[in-house]
C-alpha positions as CSV (number, residue, x, y, z in Angstrom):
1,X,4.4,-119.8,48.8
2,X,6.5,-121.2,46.1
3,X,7.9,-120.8,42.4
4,X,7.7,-122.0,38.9
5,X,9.0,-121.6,35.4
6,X,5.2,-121.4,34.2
7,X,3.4,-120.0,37.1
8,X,0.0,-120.3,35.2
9,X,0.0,-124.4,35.4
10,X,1.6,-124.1,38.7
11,X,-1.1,-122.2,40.0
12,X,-4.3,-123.7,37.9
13,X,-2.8,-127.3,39.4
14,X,-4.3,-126.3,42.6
15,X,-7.6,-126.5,41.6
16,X,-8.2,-128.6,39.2
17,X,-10.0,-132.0,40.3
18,X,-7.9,-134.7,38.6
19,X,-4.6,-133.2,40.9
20,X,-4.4,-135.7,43.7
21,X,-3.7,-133.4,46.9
22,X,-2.7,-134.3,50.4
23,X,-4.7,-132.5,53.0
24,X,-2.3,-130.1,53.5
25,X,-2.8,-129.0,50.1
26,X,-6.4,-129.0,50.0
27,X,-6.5,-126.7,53.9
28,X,-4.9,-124.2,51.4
29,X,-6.8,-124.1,48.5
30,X,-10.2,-123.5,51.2
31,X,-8.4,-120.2,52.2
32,X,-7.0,-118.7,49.3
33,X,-8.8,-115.3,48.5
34,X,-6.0,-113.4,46.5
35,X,-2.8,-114.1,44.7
36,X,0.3,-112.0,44.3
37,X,3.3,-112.9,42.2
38,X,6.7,-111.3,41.3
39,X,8.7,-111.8,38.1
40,X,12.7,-112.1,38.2
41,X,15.0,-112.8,35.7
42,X,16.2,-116.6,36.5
43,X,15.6,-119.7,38.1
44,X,18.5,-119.2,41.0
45,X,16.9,-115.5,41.6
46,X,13.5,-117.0,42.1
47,X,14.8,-119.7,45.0
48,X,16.5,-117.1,46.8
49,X,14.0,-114.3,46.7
50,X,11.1,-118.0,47.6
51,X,14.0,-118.4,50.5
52,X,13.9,-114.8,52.0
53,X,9.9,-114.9,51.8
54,X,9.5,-118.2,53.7
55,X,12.0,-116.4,56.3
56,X,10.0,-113.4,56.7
57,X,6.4,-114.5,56.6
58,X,6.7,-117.9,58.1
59,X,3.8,-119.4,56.0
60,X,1.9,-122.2,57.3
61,X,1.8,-124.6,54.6
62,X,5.5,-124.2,53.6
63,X,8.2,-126.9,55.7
64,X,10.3,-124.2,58.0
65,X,13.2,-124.7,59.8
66,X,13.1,-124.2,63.6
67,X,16.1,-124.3,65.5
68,X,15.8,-123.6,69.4
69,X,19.5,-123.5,70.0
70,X,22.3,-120.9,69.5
71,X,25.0,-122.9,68.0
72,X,29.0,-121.0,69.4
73,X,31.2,-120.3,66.3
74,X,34.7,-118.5,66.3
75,X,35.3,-115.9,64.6
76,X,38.1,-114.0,62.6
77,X,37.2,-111.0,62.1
78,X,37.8,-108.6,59.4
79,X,40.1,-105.9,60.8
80,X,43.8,-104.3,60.0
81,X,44.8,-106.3,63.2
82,X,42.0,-109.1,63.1
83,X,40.7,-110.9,66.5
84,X,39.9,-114.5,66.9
85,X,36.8,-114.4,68.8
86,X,34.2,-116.7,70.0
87,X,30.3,-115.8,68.7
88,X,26.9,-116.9,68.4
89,X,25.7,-114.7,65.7
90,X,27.1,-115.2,62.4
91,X,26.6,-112.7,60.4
92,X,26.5,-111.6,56.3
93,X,30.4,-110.1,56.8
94,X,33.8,-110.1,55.4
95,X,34.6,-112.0,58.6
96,X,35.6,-115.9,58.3
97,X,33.3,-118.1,60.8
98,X,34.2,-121.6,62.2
99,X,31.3,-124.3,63.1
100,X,28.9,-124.6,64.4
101,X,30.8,-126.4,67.5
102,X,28.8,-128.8,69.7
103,X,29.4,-126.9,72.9
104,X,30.2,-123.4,74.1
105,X,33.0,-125.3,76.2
106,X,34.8,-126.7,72.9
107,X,35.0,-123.3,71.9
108,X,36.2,-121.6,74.6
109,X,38.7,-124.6,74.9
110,X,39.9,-124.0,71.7
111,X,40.2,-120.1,72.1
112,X,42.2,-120.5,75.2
113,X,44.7,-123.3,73.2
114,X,45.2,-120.4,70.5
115,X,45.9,-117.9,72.4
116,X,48.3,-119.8,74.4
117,X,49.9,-121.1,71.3
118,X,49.9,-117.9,69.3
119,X,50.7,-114.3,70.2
120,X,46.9,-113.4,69.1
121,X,45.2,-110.2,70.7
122,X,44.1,-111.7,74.1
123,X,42.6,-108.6,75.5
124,X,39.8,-108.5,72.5
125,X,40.1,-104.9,71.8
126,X,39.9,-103.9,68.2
127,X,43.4,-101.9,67.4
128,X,44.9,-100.2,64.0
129,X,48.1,-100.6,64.5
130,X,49.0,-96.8,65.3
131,X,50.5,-96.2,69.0
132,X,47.5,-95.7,71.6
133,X,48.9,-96.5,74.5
134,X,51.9,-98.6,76.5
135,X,52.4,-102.0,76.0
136,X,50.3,-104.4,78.5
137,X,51.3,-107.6,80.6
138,X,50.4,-110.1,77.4
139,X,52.9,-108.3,75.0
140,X,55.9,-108.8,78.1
141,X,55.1,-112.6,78.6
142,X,55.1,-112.7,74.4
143,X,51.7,-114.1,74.5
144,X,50.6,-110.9,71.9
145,X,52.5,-108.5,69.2
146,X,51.2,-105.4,70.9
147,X,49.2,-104.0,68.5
148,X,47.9,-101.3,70.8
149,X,51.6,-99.6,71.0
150,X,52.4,-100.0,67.4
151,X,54.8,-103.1,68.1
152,X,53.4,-105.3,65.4
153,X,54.3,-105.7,62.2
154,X,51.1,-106.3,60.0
155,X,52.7,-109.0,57.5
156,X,53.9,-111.1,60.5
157,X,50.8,-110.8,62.4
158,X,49.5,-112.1,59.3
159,X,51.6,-115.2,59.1
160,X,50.4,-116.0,62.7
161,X,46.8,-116.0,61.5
162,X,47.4,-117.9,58.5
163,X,48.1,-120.9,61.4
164,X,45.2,-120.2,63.3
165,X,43.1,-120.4,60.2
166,X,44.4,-123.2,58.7
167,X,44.3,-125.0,62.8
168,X,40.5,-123.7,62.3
169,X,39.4,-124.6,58.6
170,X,40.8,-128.4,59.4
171,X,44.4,-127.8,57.2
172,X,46.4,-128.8,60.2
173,X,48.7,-131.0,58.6
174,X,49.9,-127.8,56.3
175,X,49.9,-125.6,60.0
176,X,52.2,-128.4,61.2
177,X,54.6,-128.8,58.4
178,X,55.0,-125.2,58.7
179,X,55.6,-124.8,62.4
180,X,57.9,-127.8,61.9
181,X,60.0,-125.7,59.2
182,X,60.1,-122.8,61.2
183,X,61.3,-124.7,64.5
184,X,64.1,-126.5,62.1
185,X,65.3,-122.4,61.0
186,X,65.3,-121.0,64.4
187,X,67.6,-123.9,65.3
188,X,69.9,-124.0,62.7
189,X,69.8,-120.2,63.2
190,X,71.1,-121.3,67.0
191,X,67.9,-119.5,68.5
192,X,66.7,-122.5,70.8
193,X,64.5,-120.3,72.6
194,X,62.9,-119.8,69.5
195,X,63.1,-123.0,68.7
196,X,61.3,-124.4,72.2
197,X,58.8,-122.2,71.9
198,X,57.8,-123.8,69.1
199,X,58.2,-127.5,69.5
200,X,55.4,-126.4,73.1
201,X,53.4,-125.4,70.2
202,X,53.7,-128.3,68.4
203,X,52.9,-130.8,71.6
204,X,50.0,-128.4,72.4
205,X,48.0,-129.3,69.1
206,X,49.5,-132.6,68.8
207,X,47.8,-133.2,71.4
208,X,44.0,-131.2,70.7
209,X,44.5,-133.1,67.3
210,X,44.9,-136.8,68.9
211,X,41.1,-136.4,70.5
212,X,40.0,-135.3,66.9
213,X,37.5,-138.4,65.0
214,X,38.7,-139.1,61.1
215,X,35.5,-139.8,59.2
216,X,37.7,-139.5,55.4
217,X,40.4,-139.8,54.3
218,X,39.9,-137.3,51.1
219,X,40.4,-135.0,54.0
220,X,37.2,-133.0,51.8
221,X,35.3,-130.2,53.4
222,X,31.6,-132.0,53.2
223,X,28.3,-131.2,54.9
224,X,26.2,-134.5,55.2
225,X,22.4,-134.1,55.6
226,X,19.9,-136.7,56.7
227,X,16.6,-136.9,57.3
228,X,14.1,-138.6,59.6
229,X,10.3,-138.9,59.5
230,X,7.4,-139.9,62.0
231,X,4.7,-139.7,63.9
232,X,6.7,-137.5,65.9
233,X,7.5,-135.3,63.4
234,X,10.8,-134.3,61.3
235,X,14.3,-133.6,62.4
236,X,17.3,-132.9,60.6
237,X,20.8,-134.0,61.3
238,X,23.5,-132.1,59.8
239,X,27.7,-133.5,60.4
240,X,30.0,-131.0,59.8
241,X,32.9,-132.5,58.5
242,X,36.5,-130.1,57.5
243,X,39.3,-131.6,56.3
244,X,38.2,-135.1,56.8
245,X,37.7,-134.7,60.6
246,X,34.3,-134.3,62.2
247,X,34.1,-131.2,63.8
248,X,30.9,-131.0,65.0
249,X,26.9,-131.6,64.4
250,X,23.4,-129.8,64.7
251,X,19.9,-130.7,64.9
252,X,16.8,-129.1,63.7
253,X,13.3,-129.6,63.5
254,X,10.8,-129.1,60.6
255,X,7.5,-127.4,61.2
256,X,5.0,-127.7,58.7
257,X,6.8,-131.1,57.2
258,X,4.0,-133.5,58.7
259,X,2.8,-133.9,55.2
260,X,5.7,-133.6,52.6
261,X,7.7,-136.0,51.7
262,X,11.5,-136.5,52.9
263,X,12.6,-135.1,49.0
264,X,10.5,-131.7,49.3
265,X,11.5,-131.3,53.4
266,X,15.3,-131.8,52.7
267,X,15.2,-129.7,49.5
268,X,13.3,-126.9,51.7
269,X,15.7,-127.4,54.5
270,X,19.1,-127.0,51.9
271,X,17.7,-123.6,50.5
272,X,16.5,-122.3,53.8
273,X,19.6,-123.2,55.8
274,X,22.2,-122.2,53.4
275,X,20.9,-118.8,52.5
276,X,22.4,-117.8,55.8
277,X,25.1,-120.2,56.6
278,X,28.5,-118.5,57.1
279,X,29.9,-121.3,55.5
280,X,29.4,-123.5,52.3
281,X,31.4,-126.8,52.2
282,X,33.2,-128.2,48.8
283,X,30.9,-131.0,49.0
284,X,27.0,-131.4,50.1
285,X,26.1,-135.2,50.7
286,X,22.5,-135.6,50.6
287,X,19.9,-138.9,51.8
288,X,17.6,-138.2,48.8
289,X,17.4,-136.5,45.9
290,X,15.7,-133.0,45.4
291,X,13.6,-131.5,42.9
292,X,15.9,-128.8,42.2
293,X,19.3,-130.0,42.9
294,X,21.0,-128.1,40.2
295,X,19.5,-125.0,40.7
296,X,20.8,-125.1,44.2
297,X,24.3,-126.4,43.4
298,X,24.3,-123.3,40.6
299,X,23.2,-121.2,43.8
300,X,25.8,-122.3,46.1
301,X,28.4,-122.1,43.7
302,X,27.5,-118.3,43.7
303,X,27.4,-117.6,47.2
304,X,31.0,-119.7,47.5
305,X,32.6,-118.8,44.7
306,X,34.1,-121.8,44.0
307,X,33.0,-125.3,42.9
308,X,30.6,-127.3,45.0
309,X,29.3,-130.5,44.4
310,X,25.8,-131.8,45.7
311,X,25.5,-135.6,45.8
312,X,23.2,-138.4,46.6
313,X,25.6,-141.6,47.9
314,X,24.2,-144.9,47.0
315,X,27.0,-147.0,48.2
316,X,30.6,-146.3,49.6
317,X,32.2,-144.1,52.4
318,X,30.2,-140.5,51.8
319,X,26.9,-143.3,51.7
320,X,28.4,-144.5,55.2
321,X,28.7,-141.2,56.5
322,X,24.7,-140.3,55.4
323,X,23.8,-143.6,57.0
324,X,25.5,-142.1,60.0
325,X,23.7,-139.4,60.3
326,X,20.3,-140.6,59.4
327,X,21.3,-142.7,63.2
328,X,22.2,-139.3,64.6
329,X,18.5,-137.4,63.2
330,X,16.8,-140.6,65.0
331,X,17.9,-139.7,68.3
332,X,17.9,-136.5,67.7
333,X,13.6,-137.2,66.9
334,X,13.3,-139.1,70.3
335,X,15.2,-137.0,72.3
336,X,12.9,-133.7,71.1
337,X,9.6,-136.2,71.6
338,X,10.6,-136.8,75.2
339,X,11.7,-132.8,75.6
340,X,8.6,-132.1,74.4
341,X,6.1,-134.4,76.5
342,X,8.0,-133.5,79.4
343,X,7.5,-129.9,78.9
344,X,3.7,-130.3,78.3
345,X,2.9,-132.8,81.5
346,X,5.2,-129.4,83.7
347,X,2.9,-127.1,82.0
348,X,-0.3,-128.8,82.6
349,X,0.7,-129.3,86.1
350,X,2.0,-126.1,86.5
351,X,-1.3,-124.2,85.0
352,X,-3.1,-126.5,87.3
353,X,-1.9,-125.4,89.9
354,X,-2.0,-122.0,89.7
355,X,-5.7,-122.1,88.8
356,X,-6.1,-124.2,92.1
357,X,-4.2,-122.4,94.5
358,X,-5.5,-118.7,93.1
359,X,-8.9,-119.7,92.5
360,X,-9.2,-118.9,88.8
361,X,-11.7,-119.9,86.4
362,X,-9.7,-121.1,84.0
363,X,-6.4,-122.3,83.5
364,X,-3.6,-119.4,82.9
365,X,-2.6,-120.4,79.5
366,X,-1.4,-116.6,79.2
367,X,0.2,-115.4,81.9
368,X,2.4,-111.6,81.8
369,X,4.8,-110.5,84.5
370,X,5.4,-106.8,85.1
371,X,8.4,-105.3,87.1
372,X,9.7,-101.5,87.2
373,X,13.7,-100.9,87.3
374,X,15.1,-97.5,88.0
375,X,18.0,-96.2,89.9
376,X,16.5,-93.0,92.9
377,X,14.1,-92.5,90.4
378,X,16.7,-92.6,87.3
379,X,16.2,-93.6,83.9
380,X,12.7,-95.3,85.3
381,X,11.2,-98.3,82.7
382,X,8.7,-100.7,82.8
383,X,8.8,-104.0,81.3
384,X,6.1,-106.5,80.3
385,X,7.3,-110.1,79.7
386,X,4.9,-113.0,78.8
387,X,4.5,-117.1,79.0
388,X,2.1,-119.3,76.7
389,X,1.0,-122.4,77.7
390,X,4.0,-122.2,80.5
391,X,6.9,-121.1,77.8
392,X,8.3,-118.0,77.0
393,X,6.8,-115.9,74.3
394,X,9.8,-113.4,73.6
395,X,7.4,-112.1,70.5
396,X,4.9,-111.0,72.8
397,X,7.5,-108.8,75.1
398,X,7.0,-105.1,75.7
399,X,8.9,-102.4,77.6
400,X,7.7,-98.7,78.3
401,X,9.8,-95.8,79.0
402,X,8.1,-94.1,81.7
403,X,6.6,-90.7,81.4
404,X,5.4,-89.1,84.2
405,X,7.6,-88.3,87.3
406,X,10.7,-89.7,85.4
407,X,13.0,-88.1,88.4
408,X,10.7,-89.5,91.2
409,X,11.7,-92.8,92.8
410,X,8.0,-94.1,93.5
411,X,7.9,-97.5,91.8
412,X,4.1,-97.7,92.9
413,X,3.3,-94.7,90.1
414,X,5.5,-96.1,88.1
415,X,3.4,-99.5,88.0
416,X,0.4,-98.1,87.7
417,X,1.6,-96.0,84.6
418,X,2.5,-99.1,83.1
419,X,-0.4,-101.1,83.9
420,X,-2.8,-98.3,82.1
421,X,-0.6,-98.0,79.2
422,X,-0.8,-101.7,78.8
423,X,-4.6,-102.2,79.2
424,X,-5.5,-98.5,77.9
425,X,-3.7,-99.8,74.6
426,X,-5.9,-102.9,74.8
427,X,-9.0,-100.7,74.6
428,X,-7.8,-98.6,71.9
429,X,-7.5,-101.4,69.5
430,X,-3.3,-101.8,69.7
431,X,-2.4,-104.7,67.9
432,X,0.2,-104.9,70.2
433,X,-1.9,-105.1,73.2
434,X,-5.0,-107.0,71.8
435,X,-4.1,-110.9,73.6
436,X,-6.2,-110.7,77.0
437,X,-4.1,-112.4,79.8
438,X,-5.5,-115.3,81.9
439,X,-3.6,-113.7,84.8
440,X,-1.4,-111.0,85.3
441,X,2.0,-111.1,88.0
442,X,3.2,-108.0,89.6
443,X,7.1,-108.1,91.0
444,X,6.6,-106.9,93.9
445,X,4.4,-106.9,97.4
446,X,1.1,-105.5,98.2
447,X,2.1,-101.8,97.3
448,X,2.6,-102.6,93.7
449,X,-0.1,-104.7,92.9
450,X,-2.6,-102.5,94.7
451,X,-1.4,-99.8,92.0
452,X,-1.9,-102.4,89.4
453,X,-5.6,-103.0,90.3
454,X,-6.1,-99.5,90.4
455,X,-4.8,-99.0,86.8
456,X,-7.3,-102.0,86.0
457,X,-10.6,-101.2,87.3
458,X,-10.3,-97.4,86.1
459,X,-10.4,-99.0,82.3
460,X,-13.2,-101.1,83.8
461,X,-11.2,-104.5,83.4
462,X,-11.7,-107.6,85.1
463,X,-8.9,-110.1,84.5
464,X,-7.1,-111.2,87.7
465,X,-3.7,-110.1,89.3
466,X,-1.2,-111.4,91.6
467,X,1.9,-109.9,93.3
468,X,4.7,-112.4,93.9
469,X,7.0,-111.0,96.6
470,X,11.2,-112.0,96.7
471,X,10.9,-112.2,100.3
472,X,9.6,-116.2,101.5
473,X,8.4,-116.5,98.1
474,X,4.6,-115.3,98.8
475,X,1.7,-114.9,96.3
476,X,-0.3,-111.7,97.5
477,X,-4.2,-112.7,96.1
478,X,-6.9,-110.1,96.1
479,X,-9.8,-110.9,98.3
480,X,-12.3,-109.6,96.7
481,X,-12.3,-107.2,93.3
482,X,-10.7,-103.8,93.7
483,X,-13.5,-102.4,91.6
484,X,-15.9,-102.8,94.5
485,X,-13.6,-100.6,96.6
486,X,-12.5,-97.9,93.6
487,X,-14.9,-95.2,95.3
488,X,-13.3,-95.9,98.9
489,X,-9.8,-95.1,96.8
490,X,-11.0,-92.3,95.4
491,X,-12.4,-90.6,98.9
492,X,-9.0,-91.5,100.6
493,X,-7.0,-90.1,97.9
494,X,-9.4,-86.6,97.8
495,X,-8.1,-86.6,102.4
496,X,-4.6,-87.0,101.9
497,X,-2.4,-84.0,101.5
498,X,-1.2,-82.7,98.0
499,X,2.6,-83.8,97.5
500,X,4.5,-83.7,94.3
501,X,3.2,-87.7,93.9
502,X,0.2,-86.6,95.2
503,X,-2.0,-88.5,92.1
504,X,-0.1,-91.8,93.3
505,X,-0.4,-91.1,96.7
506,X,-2.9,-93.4,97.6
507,X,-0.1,-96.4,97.0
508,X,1.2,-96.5,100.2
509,X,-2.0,-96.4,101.9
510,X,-3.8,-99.1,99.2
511,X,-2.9,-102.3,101.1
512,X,-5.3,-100.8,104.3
513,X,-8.1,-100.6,101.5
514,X,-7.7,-103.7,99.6
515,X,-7.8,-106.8,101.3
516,X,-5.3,-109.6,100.7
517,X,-4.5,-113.2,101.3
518,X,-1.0,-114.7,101.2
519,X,-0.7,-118.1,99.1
520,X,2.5,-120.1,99.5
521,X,3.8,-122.9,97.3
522,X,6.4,-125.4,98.1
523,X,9.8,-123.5,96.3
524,X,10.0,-126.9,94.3
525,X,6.3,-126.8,92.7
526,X,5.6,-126.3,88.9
527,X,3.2,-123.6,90.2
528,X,5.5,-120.8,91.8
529,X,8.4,-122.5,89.8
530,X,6.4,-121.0,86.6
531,X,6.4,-117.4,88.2
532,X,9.6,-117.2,89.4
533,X,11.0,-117.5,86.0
534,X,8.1,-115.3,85.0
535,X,9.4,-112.9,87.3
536,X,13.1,-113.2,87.0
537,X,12.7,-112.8,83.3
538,X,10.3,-109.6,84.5
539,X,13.4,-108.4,85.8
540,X,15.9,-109.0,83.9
541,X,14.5,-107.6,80.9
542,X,13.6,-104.2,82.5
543,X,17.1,-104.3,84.1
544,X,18.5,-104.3,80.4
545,X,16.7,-101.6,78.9
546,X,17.4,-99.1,82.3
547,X,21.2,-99.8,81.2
548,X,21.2,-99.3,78.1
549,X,19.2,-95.7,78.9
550,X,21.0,-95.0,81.4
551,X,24.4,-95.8,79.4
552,X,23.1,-93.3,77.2
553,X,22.3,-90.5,79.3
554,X,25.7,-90.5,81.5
555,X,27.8,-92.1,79.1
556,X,27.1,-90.0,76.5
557,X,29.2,-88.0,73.9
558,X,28.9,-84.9,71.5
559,X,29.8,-87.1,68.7
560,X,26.6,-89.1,69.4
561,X,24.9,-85.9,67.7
562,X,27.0,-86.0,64.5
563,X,24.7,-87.6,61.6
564,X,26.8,-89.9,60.5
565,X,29.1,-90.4,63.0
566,X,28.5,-93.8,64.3
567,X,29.7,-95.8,67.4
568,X,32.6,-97.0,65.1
569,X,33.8,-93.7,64.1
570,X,33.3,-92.4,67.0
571,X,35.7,-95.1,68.8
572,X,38.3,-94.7,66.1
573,X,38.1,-91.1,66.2
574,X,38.8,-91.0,70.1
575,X,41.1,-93.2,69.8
576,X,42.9,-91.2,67.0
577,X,43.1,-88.1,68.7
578,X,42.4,-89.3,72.4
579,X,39.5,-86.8,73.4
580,X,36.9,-84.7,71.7
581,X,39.0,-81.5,72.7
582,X,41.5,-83.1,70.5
583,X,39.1,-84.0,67.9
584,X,38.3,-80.6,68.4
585,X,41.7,-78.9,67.6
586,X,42.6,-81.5,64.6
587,X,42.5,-80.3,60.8
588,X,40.3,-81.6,58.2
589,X,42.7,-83.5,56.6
590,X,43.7,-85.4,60.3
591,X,40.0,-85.7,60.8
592,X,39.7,-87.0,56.9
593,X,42.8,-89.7,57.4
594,X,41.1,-91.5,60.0
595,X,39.3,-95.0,58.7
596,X,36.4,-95.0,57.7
597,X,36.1,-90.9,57.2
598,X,35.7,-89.0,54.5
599,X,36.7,-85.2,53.5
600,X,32.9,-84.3,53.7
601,X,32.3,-85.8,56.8
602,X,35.8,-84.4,58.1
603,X,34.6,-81.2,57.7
604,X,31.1,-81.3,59.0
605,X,32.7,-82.8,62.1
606,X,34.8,-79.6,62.6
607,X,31.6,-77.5,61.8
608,X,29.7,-78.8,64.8
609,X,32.4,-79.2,67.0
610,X,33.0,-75.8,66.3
611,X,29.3,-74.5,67.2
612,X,29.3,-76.6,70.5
């Protein structure tokens, strides 16, 4: 996947003979069968739209970014009455983000200093200003404006996030000087309680401030790449420098850069990283120079709005600080090598194991964990979570609603629906469902995962099961194949009396008719280390999509069946008029002044409020 201004010698200097290509190259050219294009109207169009394919696709012969982490940011968000929150997600908004910070415990560090300092919104709830209800505690120990009674003036409110951004965006000499004026009024004015409130302010970030590192003194916002290539592979270091302080740094690592050189994997890196980044710097400091370097600095200029400069040091501090990283990305490169070994000698040992101490034929390079989660039959899901090569593939996740008996607390039913749905889908030809697991854990004792080998050999399936039971940790093995015994099932099940489960019935007689040994693993081994997690992530994920039904279904509110009534409006229109009944009894134009709502809307909220 890539671009050009002439896409005819682009393309035709694939395959002609005298064009030296690396092997990458060449793997490429063997499987091209078809060729698609698209035309746009410039240069910086075509690197963005080349951006947003890479994204989505994930090519194999392009360099990608992967980042494993979830870098903490705060936020500010974009509200009448705006919060200062911490988040992991930054996202495409009118909200201004701070970061990325090293740890989630700098961040909450620096939350709890703010809102100690500043009478922010502590309690996180999003307000308009209008009177809702009584002020709480916070607003009494003046540690918030009291938004939430209509207490707080907008414009000063204003003035107090006006510090906290400029604490934020690395501008704290200017936050100082003003907090230092102020302090000087409010004693001149003779208000010393004022004025000591203050001057604790002052010490407070004083202090924060002392512990900060000075990298320059243009006291610049800069981003400084490097770059570092081996054997090992390719990892980025990024320093994120504001206002001349370091503020924190980040690590990625390249896939698909084996091959490139360091100009084509950092000028991949730039476009790919920055067409998402909540944030872009006044200055970019680069290791080497890239192909398309003004291109991107038009680009960037865009998404900023403002000038930003692109460099490649050669000598001098902002060379220093490149050099500094470049020391950062090399440890960064070891580290992830030693990660990375260590995770493959658990997972051999781990698969090893398993294949041992179950007597598999093979090692369980695919193993998927099943668990059920209802409340007395409630609300009743299913969840299918799965590991490759001992590490969690979250792509690969399913979860089922259940369908049958939804009101019937019999988990064994409920396992064995899930179980056929799974492998039934297999058999149709789901893409989905097509990967055939090595082995498959059950969450539960012998009850469950004699429902899930009856769900198995009626499709005529073969692949192996285990139950892994909370209690002493055991692994419940079948002895011999339950297809053997399917006929024996079928005779018990035709004697036992009819019952509203009656089709599932034979659960709780199952373990009689299928035999069973019990395996048990030391707690510390790879092995039953490897299904625990398997398990607990089983579990977890089931547990969330049963509360989020379940949420829905007792929790739920006749503006939920509004088209275009979302949870937004629907909080600000509860919050407006306290209760449907008094969304119910409000005009069109009380309806209409509410934000976010509109006359039309207005009125077709009154309409079906009306009907219901």
């Amino acid at each position: 996947m890539g671009k050009a201004l002439v896409l005819r010698n682009r393309v035709r200097s694939y395959f002609q003979e005298s064009t030296k290509h690396g092997p990458r190259i060449a793997r490429l050219v063997k499987k091209v069968c078809d060729i698609e294009w698209i035309v746009v109207e410039s240069e910086v169009e075509a690197l963005v739209l080349e951006c947003n394919l890479i994204k989505q696709h994930r090519p194999p012969y392009n360099v990608r970014m992967r980042d494993d982490k979830s870098y903490p940011y705060i936020t500010i968000t974009d509200e009448k009455f705006p919060r200062v929150m911490f988040t992991r997600r930054p996202r495409k908004d009118k909200a201004k983000y701070f970061g990325p910070y090293p740890s989630a415990f700098a961040v909450r560090d620096t939350l709890q200093l703010l809102h100690k300092t500043f009478p922010l919104i502590p309690c996180g709830k999003s307000w308009t200003g209008e009177p809702v209800q009584r002020p709480c505690l916070y607003f009494h120990l003046g540690r918030c404006l009291g938004p939430c009674a209509g207490l707080s003036d907008r414009a000063e409110y204003g003035k107090v996030l006006d510090k906290v951004d400029r604490f934020l965006g690395g501008k704290e000499e200017l936050m100082i000087a003003d907090l230092k004026k102020d302090m000087e009024e409010a004693a001149e004015a003779l208000d010393f309680e004022k004025a000591a409130k203050i001057r604790d302010q002052l010490g407070a970030i004083q202090q924060v401030l002392s512990r900060q590192r000075v990298l320059s003194a243009d006291q610049v916002d800069q981003d400084v790449i490097a770059v570092v290539k081996d054997d090992r592979g390719s990892a980025i270091q990024m320093l994120y420098i504001r206002g001349g302080k370091l503020i924190g740094q980040r690590q990625f690592i390249l896939d698909g850069a084996s091959e490139v050189g360091p100009s084509e994997a950092v000028g991949e890196f730039v476009k790919q990283y920055y067409a998402d980044a909540p944030d872009v710097p006044r200055e970019i400091l680069l290791p080497v120079e890239i192909e398309e370097r003004g291109i991107v600095q038009t680009w960037l200029r865009g998404r900023k709005g403002s000038a930003v400069t692109v460099e490649v040091p050669q000598t001098g501090e902002k060379a220093r600080l490149v050099d500094m990283a470049a020391s950062n990305a090399e440890t960064a490169l070891a580290q992830f090598a030693q990660e990375m070994q260590q995770k493959e000698i658990w997972a051999e040992e781990a698969m090893g194991q398993l294949q041992d101490a179950l007597g598999l034929d093979v090692p369980p390079l695919r193993v998927e964990g099943y668990d059920i989660s209802n409340i007395q039959g409630t609300a009743p899901v299913g969840s299918m979570v799965v590991c490759e090569n001992a590490g969690a593939a979250k792509e690969e996740y399913r979860r089922f609603k259940i369908r049958y008996h939804p009101e019937s607390p019999n988990d064994f039913a409920m396992m064995h629906e899930v179980l056929t749905r799974r492998l039934k889908a297999y058999l149709d030809g789901d893409e989905k469902f097509q990967k055939v697991p090595d082995l498959i854990m059950i969450d539960g004792g012998k009850g469950q995962l004699a429902a899930a080998l009856k769900a198995r050999d009626e499709l005529g399936l073969t692949m192996p099961m285990v139950g892994l039971a909370k209690r002493h940790e055991l692994i419940y093995v079948p002895i011999e194949s339950a297809g053997e015994l399917l006929a024996d099932i079928r005779e018990m099940e035709a004697a036992l009396p009819l019952t509203r489960n009656s089709e599932y019935s034979y659960a709780r007689q199952a373990p009689k008719i299928y035999g069973f040994r019990e395996v048990e693993l030391p707690l510390n081994s790879p092995g039953l280390m490897l299904l625990r997690k398997l398990r607990d992530e089983a579990h977890r994920f089931a547990l969330t999509y049963h509360r989020k039904l379940r949420d829905k279904k007792f929790g739920g509110s006749t503006l939920d069946e509004i088209p275009g009534v979302g949870p937004r409006r629907k909080r600000l229109l509860l919050r407006t008029f306290g209760s449907v009944e008094g969304i119910r009894r409000a005009s069109v134009e009380e309806l209409a002044s509410v934000p976010t709502m509109t006359k039309v809307l207005a009125a077709k909220v009154r309409e079906f409020l009306a009907e219901t």
